[in-house]
Phi, psi and omega in degrees: 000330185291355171291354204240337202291133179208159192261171197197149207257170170095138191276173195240159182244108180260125175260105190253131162234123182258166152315116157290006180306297183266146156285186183246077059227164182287193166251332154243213219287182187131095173317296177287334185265040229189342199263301174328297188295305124024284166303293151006274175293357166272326170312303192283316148352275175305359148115342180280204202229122188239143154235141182259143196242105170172180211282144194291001177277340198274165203225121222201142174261012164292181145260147173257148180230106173298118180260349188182150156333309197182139197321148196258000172306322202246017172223082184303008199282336189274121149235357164275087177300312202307336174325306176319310182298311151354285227284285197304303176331302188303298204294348180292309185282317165315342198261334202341307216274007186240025181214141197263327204231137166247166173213054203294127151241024206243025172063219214259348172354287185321306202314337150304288185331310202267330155306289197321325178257357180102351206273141175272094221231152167206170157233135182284089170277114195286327190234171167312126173235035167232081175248100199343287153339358167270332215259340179277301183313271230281305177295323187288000194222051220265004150311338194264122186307132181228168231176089187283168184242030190195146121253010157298346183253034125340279200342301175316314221222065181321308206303330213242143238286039176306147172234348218186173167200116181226098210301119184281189182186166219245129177304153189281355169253002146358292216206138200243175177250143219236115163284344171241159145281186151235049183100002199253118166265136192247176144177132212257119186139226178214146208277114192216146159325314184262006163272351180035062165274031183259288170336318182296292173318305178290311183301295152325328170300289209318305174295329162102011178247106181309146239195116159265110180238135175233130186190142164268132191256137194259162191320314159315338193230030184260340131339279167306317180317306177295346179262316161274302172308274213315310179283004174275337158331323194266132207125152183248042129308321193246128157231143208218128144222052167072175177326125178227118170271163204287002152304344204241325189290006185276326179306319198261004154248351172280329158296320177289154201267325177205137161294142164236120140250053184296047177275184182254356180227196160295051185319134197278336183238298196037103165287327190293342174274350164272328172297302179327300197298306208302342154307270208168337187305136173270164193236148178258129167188153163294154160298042193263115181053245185278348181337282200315343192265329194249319181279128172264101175295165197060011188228338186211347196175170170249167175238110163250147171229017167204155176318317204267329153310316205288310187306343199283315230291324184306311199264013182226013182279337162299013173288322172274136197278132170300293193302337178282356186265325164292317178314322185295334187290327220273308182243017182235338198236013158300167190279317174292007169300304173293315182297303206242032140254019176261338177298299214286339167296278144047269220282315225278293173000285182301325180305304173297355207254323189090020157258115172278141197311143177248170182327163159252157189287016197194131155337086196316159166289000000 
């Protein structure tokens, strides 16, 4: 299909269903719903007509169709979440005829429903997709239009119905560009095994350079935190404060001299790394999952694959001009960047189903 994506006028009636986990945009860390919001409001910028599927907190120039009261991470009062999605999904399918594009960001939830009715419909996918259990799933349901945000997170699932690799990206005033650091090495994000902030730690000590960690730690992983992380903390080398929303990250990434990201596992994206470039800061990382795509070394970051790469790139890193690192951000990870290559999916999609775009329900923005 991607030989075919072309751009084509006229507004479109967009159905956006987001996780109900996080409000839209979150309020602390939460990728997807940060993606969601993002678009969303880039979409509408551009004249289409969006309604938003998603938590009643969020805040949005869509209409909004509330799936829950309030994100459900920060409302313990919920313990079945999927009810909610289950719950959102139906109202999503009653409303169908009044959206020419549905737009699930809720992994495979949808998928029986949305083959039994026909519906013109794609998904975004979000998380690691190389987990046994997937590989059955994906084939029995192997029709459903997809939209990888890498293309390493492909890999797992050759097999399956891609239509697109659509990279993500940031509004471009977002986030402003910091021409000095202030002595800092950050990293950002969530406190995980396969995010490896022990790696951080240690490659900063190692480098003599002090190391800011703003990161959440989720229910699953406060074991490692206390066994591992927590006792690495001590000394005012390391400072760790915790969970941050996006009033704060322009300070604590525009000060920092390099983002670390040393993970371990297959990241399908990492946005933080692209909020890194777009201060100016450059990013340290392993080659792992989407790494390779997005960091251009010696232009934007360093690609390390061991402690003694990760410490030279830390002591060489002001060798890279912040401003050529913003400009790259400038011209490859912005949202319209994204918003009109999510359009030309958009457009073929409809083109294929043989519906011509109906009125919109509302006055574009």
């Amino acid at each position: 299909m991607q030989e075919k994506l072309e751009e084509s006028t006229g507004p479109l009636r967009i159905a956006m269903v987001a996780p109900l986990y996080e409000s839209v945009p979150p309020k602390f860390y939460g990728g997807t719903e940060r993606f969601v919001s993002f678009l969303t409001e880039e979409l509408i910028a551009l004249g289409h007509d969006v309604t938003l599927f998603a938590s009643g907190d969020s805040v949005t120039s869509a209409r909004l169709h509330p799936g829950a009261p309030r994100g459900l991470r920060l409302d313990p009062k919920w313990h079945d979440r999927l009810a909610h999605h289950f719950a959102m999904i139906h109202d999503v399918l009653e409303s169908a005829e009044d959206f020419d594009i549905v737009h699930f960001n809720i992994d495979y939830l949808h998928f029986p429903m949305s083959r039994a009715l026909g519906l013109n419909q794609l998904t975004t996918l979000h998380g690691r997709l190389d987990l046994p259990e997937l590989v059955p799933l994906y084939k029995r349901f192997d029709d459903m239009p997809l939209v990888s945000i890498s293309d390493s997170q492909r890999g797992p699932l050759p097999f399956a119905n891609w239509v697109a690799t659509v990279h993500h990206g940031l509004p471009e005033d977002l986030l402003d560009f910091s021409p000095a650091h202030r002595g800092y090495l950050a990293f950002l994000g969530r406190i995980s095994p396969e995010k490896r902030p022990d790696r951080a730690i240690r490659f900063a000590r190692a480098a003599g350079i002090p190391l800011k960690i703003a990161a959440k730690v989720d229910t699953q992983d406060i074991a490692y935190f206390e066994s591992t992380i927590e006792p690495l903390l001590a000394g005012s080398d390391v400072e760790f404060i915790g969970e941050i929303g996006d009033d704060g990250k322009n300070e604590f990434l525009g000060g920092a001299m390099a983002l670390l990201c040393p993970i371990d596992w297959p990241e399908p994206f990492g946005l933080v790394m692209i909020e890194a470039m777009a201060c100016g800061t450059p990013v340290i990382a392993y080659p792992c999952g989407s790494v390779p795509e997005i960091v251009r070394d010696g232009v934007n970051g360093r690609i390390v694959r061991n402690d003694a790469e990760a410490i030279a790139a830390i002591r060489d890193i002001e060798s890279l001009d912040r401003a050529r690192c913003r400009r790259d951000f400038e011209e490859r990870f912005t949202s319209g960047r994204m918003a009109r290559d999510y359009l030309r999916v958009y457009r073929c999609l409809v083109d294929a189903s043989g519906r011509a775009p109906g009125p919109p329900l509302r006055a574009s923005a």
